[in-house]
N, C-alpha and C positions, 0 to 999 in steps of 0.2 A: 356620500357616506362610504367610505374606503374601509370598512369593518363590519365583523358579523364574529355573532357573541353565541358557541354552542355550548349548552347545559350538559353534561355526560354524566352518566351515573353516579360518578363520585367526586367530580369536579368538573371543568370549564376549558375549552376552549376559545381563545379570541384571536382571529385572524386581523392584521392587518394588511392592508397592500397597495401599491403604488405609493405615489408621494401622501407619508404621515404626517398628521401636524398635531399640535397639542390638542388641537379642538378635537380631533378623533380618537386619540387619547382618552379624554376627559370622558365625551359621549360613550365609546365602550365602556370603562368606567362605570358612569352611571347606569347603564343598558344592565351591567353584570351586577351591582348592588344593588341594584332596584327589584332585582328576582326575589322569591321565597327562599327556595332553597340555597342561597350562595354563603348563609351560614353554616350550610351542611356540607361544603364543598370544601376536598384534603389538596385539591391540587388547582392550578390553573397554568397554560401553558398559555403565550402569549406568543403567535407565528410571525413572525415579519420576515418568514422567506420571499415573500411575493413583492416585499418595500420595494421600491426604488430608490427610495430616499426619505428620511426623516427629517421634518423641518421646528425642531426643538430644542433646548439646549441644554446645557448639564445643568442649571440652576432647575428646570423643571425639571429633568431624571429624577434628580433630590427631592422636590415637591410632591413628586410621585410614589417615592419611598415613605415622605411623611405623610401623606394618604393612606397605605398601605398601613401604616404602624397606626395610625386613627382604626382604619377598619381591624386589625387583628386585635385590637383590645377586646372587641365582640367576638370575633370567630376563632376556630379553633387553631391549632399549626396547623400550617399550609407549607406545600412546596413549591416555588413558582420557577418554571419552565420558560426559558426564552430563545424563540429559536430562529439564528439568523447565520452568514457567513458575512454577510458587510461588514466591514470593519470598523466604520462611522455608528452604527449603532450596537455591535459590541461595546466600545468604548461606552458609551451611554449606558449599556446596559451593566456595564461593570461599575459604575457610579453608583446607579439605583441599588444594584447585590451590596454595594460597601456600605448604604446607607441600611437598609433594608434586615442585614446579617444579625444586625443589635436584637430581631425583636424576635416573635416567634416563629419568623418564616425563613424558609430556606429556600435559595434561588442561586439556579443553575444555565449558563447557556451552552445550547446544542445547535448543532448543525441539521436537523433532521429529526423530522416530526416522528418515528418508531424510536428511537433512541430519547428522546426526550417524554416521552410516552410510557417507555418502561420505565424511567426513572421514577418520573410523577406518581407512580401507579405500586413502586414497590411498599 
């Protein structure tokens, strides 16, 4: 289990790390909808500083983005936080933001967890 899902005050934290694959995905995911409070939550920041490697591909980033537009019909805007320098999964993550951008949420990738922290949190 290459993930760990923290609740913060006002939003979420979810780390991933080492080699990602969609199942670890999905399970945070799940882990993070399955809380009480994750309709209460304005931000979520998603770390994949620690990746090695993401083993997924741009049809699921998309599937991930219509996830995400499933869940924000219930909850409120959100700003979602992605934070990596691999370049293999900024591409992906710039997928999911183009898919994502239509709905209420806004999504941003950083290179570092205080910079992406402030943003989330402004």
């Amino acid at each position: 289990m290459p993930y760990a899902v923290n609740f913060q005050e006002t939003g979420v934290i979810v780390l991933l790390y080492g080699v990602v694959t969609r199942d670890d995905f999905l399970a945070a995911g799940h882990e993070m909808w399955g809380q009480q409070n994750w309709d209460k939550s304005e931000y979520e920041i998603v770390d994949l500083s620690q990746a090695t490697s993401v083993d997924i591909s741009e049809d699921f980033a998309m599937e991930m983005a219509h996830m995400d537009n499933a869940a924000s019909i219930s909850s409120r805007r959100r700003k979602v936080a992605i934070i990596t320098t691999n370049q293999e999964i900024i591409h992906l993550a710039k997928i999911y933001a183009k898919f994502v951008k239509k709905w209420k949420w806004e999504t941003q990738i950083f290179k570092d967890m205080d910079t992406a922290l402030q943003w989330a949190t402004l």
